[in-house]
N, C-alpha and C positions, 0 to 999 in steps of 0.2 A: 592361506588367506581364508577368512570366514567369510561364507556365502551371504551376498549380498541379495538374494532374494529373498521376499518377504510375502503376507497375504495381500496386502494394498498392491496389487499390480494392476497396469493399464490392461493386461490380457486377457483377463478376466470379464465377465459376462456381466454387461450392462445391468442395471439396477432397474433402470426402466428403458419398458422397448420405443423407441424412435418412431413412433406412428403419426401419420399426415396431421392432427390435431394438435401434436407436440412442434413439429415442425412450425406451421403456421403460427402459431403462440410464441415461440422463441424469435421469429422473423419478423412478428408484429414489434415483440418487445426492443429487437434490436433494433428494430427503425424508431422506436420511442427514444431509443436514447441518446440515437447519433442523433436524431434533429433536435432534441433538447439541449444536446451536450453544443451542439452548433449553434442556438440562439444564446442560450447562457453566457458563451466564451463571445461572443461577438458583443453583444447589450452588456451583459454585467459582469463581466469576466474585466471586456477592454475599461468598462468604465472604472471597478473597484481595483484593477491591477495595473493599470498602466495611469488614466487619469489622475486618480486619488493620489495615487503612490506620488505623483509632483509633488506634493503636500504634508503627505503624511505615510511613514513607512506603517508606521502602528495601525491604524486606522484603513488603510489599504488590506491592513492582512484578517484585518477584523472583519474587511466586508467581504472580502473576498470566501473566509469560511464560512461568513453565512448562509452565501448564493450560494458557493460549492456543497457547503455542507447538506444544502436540500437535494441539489443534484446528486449527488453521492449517493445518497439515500434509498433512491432508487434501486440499489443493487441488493440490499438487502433484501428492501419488498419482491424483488424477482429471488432472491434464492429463497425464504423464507416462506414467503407468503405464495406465491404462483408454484413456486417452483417444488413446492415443499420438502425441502431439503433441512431436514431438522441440526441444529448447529447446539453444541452439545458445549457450556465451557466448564472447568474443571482448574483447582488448585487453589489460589488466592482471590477472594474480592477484592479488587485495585480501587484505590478513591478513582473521584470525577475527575475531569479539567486538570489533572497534574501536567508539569511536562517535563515526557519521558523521551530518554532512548528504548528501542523496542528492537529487541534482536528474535529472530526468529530464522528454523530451518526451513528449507525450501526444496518441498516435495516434487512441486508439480508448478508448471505457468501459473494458476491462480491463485496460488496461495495469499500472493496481498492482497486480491479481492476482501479477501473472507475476513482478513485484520479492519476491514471496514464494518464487520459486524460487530466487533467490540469496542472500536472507536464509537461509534452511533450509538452503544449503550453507553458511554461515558462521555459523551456528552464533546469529542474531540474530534468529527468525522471531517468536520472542513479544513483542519489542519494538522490532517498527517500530513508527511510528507516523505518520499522513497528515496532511497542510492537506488538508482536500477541504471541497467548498461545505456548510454548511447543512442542504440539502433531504432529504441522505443520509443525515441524523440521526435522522429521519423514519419511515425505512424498520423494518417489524416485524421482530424481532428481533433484526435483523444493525445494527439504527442504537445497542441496548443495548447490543450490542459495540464499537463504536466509541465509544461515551462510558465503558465499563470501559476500554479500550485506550488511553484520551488521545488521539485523535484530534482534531485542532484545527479545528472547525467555522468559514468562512467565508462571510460574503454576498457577496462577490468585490468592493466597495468599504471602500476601505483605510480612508475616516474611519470606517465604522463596525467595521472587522474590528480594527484596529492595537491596540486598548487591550486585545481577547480575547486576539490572538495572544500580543502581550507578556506579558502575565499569564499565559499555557497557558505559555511560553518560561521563563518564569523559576522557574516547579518543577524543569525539566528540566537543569538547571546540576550537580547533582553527580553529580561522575563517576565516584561507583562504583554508578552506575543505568546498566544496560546501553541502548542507546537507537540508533534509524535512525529520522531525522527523515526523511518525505521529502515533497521538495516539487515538482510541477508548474508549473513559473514559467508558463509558455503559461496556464495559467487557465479552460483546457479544455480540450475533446478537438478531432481536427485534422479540419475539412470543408472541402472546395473553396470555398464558402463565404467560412468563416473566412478562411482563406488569401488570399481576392481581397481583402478588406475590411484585411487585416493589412499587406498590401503595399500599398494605397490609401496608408495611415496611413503609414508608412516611408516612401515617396517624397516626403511630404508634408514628412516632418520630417527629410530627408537621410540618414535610417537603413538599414541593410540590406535587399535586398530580397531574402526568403526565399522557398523553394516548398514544401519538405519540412516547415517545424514553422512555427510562429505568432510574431511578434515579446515577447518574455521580458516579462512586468512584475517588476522590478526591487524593489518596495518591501518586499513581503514577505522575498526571499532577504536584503536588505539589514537587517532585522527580525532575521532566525534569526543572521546572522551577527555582530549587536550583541550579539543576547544569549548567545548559546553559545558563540561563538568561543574561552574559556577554557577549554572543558570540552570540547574534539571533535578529533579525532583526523584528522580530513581531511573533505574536500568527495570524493563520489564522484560523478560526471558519469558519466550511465547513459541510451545509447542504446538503442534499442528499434523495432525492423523485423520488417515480417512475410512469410513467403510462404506463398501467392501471395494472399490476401485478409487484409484485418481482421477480426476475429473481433467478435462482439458478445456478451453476456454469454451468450444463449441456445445460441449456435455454439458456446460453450465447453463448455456443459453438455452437449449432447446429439452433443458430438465430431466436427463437420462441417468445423469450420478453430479457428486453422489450422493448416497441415500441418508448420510450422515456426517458433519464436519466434527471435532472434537479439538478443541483451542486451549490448550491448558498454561496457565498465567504463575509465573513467579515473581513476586517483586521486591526487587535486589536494591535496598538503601546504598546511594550512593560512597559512606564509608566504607562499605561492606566489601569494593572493589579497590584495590593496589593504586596508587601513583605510578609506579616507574613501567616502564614499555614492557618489560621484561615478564615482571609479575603479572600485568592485565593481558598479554600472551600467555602467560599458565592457564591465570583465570579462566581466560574464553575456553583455552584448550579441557578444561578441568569440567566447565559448564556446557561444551556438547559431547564431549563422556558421558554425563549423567543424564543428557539430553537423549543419548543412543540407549540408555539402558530403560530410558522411560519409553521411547520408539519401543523396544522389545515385547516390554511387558502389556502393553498399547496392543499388540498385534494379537497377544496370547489371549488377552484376558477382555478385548472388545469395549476397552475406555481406559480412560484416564482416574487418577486418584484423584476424591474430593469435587466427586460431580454435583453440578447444580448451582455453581458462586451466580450466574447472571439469568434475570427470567428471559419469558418468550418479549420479543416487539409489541404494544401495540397495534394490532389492526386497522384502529381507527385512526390514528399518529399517521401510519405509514399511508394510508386512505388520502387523507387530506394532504397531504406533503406531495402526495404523486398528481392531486389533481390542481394543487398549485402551480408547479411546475408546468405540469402541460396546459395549465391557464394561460400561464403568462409567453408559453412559446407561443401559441396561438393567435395572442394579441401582437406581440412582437413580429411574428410570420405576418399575419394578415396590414401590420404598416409598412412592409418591406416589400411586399407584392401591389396594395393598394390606394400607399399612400402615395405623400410627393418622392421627387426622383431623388429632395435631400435624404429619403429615409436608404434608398439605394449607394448612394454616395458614398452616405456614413458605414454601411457595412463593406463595401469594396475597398472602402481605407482600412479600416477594421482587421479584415480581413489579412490583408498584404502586410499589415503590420506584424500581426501576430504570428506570420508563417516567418517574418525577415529573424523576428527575435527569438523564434522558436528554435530556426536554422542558427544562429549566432550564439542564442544562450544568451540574451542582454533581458535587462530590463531597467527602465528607469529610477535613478535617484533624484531624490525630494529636491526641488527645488533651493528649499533655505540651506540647504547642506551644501549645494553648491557653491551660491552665495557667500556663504561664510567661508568653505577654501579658497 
């Protein structure tokens, strides 16, 4: 077996030290975003995601990326901007507004943070959308946001996940709904671990043997591409390297690593990839090969080929976007503490709603659709 360690390791020595200054800054920031994230989903989440949608699917998905899309936002301006965490991308410049499938390996917990860095430069930050397990659905407040967002909840076995998935997949077909599917084939995140146990299984069955990312499970990407494949614009194939550690969610928040992200972007014309089950399993298996050998080189040589495709954020963009946001929770907070008891009302319905269908996986269909079945 080839050794699976590499220089991006978690045991490695903090990039920056964890001082009382840094703490309080990342504590403030988080309290910025749960209470935002909380007025948002309550005010303009329930109204553009559950109201509108009586109405109009299209138009529900429009507003809902807007309001999210500000929200979102936020996370850059803290990696970027606060946190200064310089995010480095490398390979193709991808057009704006397409929409894509977006496969990517999966280092560490945050790595789909950081694909919000490059949706935000292209113009698509309110409506990515993730396969992430289950358990995350869970999670207080930010799990409401993922069931507003269409995030497609999995138990990571395909007999029970395949009949959600396809049914999540098959709302997502018209293509004037702005949309970044993206998907994780690995099926987790990456530990030395994994990795021994991943190459155990490939030797086993003549398949590649990787050290940098996990061997692909195939069924799902083979899923997205059955059913979207008329309505999508390309497959984007999105590497992700760090220096000189992997960050964990709380390193993010409190600005300690890492000191460097590096996002390198391929984009794969939907011809480009097989029809039959069989081939688009080669494929994937063929593209994180060459995925592991760009990890390699990534490690040695401290970046990616063809740096520079995306500039730095705006400062004053991300300025004003963040003081929006905390305007309007403000105003929102201050009717709900001091207005009438309807403004109390309306958020404890709100509320109950949102946890029933977040718990359930439901969400409303348009009214006229009804009507007409």
């Amino acid at each position: 077996m080839e050794d699976c360690k590499h220089l991006s390791s978690n045991e490695g020595k903090r990039h920056r030290d964890l001082t009382p200054l840094r703490v309080c800054s990342g504590l403030m920031c988080l309290l910025v975003l749960l209470s935002t994230a909380f007025v948002m989903l309550v005010y303009f989440g329930f109204m553009s995601a559950v109201m509108l949608r009586l109405f109009s699917t299209h138009y529900s998905r429009k507003a809902t990326s807007f309001f999210f899309g500000a929200w979102l936002a936020l996370w850059p301006f803290l990696f970027e901007k606060i946190n200064k965490t310089k995010v480095v991308f490398s390979g193709e410049t991808v057009p704006a507004r397409e929409r894509v499938l977006l496969i990517a390996n999966h280092r560490t917990e945050v790595d789909w943070m950081y694909l919000w860095d490059l949706a935000l430069r292209k113009g698509c930050l309110g409506c990515i959308k993730y396969i992430l397990k289950s358990t995350l659905m869970k999670l207080p407040v930010f799990g409401w946001g993922f069931n507003i967002l269409e995030f497609i909840p999995v138990e990571r076995k395909w007999e029970a996940d395949e009949s959600v998935v396809r049914q999540m997949l098959s709302t997502f077909k018209d293509p004037q709904d702005p949309l970044w599917l993206a998907l994780f084939p690995e099926g987790t995140d990456f530990t030395d671990q994994k990795c021994i146990r991943s190459q155990k299984y490939a030797a086993e069955r003549g398949l590649p043997i990787l050290k940098n990312v996990l061997l692909p499970k195939t069924k799902g990407f083979c899923a997205c591409l059955e059913e979207l494949r008329g309505s999508l614009d390309a497959v984007y194939d999105v590497t992700i390297g760090y220096q000189h550690r992997c960050p964990s969610f709380l390193d993010n928040v409190f600005g300690v690593d890492p000191s460097e992200v590096h996002i390198h972007v391929r984009r794969v014309p939907l011809d480009a990839i097989p029809t039959s089950k069989d081939k688009i399993s080669s494929w994937l298996m063929d593209t994180f090969r060459l995925k592991d050998q760009l990890l390699s080189n990534f490690y040695i040589q401290g970046h990616f080929p063809y740096q520079g495709t995306e500039g730095d954020l705006s400062t004053m963009k991300c300025l004003v976007n963040t003081v929006a946001v905390i305007g309007l929770t403000s105003i929102c907070t201050f009717f709900t503490f001091f207005s009438s008891i309807w403004f109390k009302m309306y958020v404890s319905l709100a509320c109950a709603y949102l946890a029933t269908a977040t718990y359930f996986n439901i969400r409303p269909l348009p009214i006229v659709g009804l009507l007409k079945a």
